[in-house]
ROBA-994455 format. One line per field, with one value per atom (N, C-alpha, C, O): residue in one letter; atom name; x, y, z. Coordinates in nm, 3 decimals, padded with zeros to 5 digits, always signed. Example, Ala and Ser with C-alpha at 12.3 -4.5 7.8 and 13.67 -1.06 7.14 Angstrom:
<sites>
residu = c(a, a, a, a, s, s, s, s)
atome = c(N, CA, C, O, N, CA, C, O)
c1 = c(+01.319, +01.230, +01.320, +01.424, +01.285, +01.367, +01.290, +01.341)
c2 = c(-00.569, -00.450, -00.330, -00.332, -00.225, -00.106, +00.003, +00.114)
c3 = c(+00.780, +00.780, +00.780, +00.846, +00.708, +00.714, +00.787, +00.804)
</sites>
This chain:
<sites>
residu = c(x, x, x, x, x, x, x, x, x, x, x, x, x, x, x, x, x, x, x, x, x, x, x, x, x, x, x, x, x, x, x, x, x, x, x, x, x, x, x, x, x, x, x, x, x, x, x, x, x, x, x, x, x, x, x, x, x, x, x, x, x, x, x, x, x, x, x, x, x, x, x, x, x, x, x, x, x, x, x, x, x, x, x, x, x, x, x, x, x, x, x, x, x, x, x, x, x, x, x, x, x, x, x, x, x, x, x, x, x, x, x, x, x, x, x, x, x, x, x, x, x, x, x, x, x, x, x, x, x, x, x, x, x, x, x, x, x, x, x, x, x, x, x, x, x, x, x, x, x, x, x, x, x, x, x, x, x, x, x, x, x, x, x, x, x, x, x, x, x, x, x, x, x, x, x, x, x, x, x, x, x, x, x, x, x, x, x, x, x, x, x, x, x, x, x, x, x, x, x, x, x, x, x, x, x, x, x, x, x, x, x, x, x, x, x, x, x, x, x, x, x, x, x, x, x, x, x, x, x, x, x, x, x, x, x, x, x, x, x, x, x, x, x, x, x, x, x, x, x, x, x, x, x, x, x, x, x, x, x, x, x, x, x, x, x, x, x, x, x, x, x, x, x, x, x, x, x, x, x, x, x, x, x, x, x, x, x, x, x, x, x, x)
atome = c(N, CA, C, O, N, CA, C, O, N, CA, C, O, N, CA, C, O, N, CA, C, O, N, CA, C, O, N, CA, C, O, N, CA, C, O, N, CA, C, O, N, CA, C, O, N, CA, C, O, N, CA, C, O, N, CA, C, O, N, CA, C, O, N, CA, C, O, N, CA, C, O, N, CA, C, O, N, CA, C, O, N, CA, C, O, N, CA, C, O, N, CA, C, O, N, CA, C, O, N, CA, C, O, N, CA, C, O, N, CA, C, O, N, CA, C, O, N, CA, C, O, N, CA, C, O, N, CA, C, O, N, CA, C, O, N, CA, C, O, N, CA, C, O, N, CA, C, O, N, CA, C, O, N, CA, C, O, N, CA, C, O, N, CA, C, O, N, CA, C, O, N, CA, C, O, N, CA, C, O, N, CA, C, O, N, CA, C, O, N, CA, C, O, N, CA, C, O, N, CA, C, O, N, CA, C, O, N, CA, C, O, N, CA, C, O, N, CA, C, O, N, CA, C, O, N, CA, C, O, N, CA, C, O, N, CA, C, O, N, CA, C, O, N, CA, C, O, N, CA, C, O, N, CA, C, O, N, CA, C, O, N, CA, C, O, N, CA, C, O, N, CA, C, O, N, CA, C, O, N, CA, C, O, N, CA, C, O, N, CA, C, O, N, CA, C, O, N, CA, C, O, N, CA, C, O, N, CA, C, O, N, CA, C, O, N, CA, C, O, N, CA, C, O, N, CA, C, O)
c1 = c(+13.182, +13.278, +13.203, +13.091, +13.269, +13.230, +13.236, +13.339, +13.168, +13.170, +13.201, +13.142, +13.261, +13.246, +13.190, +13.247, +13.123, +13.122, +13.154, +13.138, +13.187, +13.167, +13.146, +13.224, +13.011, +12.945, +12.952, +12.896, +13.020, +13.014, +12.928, +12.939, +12.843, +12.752, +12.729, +12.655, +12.805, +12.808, +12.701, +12.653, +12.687, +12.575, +12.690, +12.677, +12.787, +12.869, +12.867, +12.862, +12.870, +12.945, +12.937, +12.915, +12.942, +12.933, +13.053, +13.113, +13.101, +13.220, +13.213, +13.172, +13.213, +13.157, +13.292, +13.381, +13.316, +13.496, +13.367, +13.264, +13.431, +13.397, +13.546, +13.661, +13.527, +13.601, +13.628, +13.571, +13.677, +13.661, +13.747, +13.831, +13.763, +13.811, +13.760, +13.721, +13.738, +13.639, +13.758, +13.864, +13.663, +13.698, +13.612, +13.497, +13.729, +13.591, +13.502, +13.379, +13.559, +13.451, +13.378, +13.327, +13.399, +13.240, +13.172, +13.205, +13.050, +12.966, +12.932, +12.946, +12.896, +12.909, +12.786, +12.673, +12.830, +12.684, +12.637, +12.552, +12.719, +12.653, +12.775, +12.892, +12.720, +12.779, +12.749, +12.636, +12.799, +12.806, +12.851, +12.967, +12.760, +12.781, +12.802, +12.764, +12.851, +12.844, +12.762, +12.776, +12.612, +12.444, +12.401, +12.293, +12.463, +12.429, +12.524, +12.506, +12.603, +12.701, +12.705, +12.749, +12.632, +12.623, +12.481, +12.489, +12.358, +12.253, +12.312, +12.272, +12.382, +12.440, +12.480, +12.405, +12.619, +12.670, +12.558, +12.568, +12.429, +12.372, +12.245, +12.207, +12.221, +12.158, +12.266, +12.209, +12.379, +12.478, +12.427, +12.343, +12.510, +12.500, +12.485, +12.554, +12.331, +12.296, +12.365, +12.303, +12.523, +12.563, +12.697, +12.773, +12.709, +12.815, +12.907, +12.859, +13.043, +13.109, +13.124, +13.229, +13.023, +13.020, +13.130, +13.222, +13.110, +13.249, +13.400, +13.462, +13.447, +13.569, +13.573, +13.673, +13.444, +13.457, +13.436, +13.480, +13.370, +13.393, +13.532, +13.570, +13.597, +13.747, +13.791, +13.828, +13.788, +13.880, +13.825, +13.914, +13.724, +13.677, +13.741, +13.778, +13.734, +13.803, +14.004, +14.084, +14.018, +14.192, +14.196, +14.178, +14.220, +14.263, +14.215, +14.286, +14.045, +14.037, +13.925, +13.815, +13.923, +13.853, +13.868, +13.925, +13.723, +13.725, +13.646, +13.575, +13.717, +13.620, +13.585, +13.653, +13.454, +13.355, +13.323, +13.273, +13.356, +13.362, +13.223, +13.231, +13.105, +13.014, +13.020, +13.033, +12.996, +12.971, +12.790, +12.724, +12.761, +12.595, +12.618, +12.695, +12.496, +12.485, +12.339, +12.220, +12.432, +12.296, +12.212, +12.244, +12.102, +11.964, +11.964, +11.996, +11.949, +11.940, +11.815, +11.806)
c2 = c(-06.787, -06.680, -06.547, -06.528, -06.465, -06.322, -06.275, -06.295, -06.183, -06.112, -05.949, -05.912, -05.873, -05.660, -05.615, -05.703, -05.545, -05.519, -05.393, -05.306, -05.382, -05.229, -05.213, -05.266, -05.122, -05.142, -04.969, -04.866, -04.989, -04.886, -04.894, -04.994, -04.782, -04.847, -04.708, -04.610, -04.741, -04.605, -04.674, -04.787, -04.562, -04.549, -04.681, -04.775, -04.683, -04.792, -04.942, -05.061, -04.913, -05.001, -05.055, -04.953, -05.112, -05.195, -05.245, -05.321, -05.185, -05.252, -05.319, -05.227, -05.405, -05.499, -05.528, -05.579, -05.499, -05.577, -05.612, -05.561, -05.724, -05.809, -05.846, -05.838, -05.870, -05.879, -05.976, -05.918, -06.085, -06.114, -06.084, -06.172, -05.963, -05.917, -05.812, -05.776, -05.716, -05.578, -05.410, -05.368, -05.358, -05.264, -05.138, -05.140, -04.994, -04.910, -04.883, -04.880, -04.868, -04.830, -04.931, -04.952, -04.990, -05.120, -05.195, -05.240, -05.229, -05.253, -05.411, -05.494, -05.446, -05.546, -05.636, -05.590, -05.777, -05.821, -05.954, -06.024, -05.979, -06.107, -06.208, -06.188, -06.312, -06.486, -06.568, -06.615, -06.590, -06.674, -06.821, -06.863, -06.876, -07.000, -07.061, -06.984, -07.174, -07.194, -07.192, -07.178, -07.200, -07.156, -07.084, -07.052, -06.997, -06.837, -06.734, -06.623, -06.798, -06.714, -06.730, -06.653, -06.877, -06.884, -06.800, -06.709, -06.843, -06.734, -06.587, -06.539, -06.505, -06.378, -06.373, -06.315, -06.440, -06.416, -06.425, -06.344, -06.520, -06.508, -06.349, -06.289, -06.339, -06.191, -06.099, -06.026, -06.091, -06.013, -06.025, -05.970, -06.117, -06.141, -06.294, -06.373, -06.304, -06.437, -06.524, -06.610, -06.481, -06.570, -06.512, -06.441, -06.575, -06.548, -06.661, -06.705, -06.738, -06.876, -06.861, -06.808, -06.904, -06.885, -07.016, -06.997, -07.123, -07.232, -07.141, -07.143, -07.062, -06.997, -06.886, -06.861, -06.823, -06.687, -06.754, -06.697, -06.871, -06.896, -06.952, -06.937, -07.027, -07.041, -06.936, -06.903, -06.866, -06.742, -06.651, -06.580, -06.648, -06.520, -06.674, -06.656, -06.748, -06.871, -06.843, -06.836, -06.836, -06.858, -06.736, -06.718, -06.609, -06.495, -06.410, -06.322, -06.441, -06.322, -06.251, -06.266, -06.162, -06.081, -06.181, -06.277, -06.017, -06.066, -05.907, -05.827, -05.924, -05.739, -05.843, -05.915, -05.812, -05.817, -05.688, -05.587, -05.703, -05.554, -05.650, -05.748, -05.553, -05.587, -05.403, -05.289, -05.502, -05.370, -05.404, -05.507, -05.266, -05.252, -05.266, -05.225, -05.350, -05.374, -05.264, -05.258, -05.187, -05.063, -05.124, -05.212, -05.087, -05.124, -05.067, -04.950, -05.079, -05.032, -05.028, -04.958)
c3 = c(+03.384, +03.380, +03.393, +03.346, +03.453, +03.416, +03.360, +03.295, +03.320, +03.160, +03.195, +03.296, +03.147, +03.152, +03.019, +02.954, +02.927, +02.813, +02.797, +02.882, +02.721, +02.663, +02.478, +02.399, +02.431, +02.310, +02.249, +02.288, +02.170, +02.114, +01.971, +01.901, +01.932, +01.844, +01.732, +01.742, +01.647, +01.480, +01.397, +01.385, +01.349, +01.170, +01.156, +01.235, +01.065, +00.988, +01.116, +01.087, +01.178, +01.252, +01.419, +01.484, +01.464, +01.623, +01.642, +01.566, +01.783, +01.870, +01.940, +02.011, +02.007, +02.093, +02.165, +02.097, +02.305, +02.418, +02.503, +02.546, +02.501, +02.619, +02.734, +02.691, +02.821, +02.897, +03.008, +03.101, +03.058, +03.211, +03.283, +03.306, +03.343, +03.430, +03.426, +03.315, +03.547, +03.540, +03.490, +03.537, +03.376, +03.382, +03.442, +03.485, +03.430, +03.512, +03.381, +03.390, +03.280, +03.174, +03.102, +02.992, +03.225, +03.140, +03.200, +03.310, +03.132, +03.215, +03.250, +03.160, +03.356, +03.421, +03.340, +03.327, +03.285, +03.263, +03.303, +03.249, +03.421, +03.458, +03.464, +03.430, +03.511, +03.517, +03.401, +03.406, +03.327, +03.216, +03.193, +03.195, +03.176, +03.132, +02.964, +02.876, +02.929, +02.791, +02.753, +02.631, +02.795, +02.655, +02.692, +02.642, +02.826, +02.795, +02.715, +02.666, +02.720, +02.657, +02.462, +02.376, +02.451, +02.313, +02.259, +02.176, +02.318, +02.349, +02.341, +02.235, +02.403, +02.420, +02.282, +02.203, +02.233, +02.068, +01.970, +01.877, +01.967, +01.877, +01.838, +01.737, +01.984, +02.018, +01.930, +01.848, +01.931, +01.866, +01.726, +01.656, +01.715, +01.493, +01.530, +01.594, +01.442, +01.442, +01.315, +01.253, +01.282, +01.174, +01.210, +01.145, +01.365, +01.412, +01.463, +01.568, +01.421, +01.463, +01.581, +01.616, +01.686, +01.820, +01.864, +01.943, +01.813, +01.849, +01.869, +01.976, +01.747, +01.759, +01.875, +01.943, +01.885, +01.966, +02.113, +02.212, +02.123, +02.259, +02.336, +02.452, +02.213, +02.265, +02.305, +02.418, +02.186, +02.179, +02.324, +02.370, +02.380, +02.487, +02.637, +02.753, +02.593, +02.725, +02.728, +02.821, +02.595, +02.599, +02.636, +02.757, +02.548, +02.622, +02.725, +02.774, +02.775, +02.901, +02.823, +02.876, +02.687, +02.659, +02.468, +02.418, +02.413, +02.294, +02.272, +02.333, +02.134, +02.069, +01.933, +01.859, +01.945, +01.802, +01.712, +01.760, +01.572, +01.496, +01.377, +01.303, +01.415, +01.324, +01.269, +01.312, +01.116, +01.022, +00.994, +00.979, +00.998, +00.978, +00.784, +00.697, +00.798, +00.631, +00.570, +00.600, +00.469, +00.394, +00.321, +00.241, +00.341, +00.282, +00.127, +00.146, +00.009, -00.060, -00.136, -00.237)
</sites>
């Protein structure tokens, strides 16, 4: 499948849309297969249910990942 992303990236927080279908505001990242694409989610957050998010980015087309940055204390 094809992938579009677009990453928005705060002090608190990471947005992550992925997409297959192209938008103009995002960026193109390739042909994806199922262990590149599980490879890709774990680069994200390596304690991430890549089983659910890969359905989920197959059934509907796109998928937004909301990682919150964790404070060091």
């Amino acid at each position: 499948m094809k992938i579009w992303m677009s990453d928005i990236n705060a002090v608190t927080h990471r947005l992550i849309k992925l997409n297959c279908m192209e938008h103009s505001d995002y960026r193109y990242l390739g042909e994806f297969d199922d262990e590149k694409l599980k490879s890709f989610f774990l680069e994200i957050q390596d304690d991430m249910d890549i089983e659910k998010n890969m359905k989920l980015i197959k059934y509907y087309g796109y998928l937004n990942i909301f990682i919150i940055h964790k404070t060091k204390k």
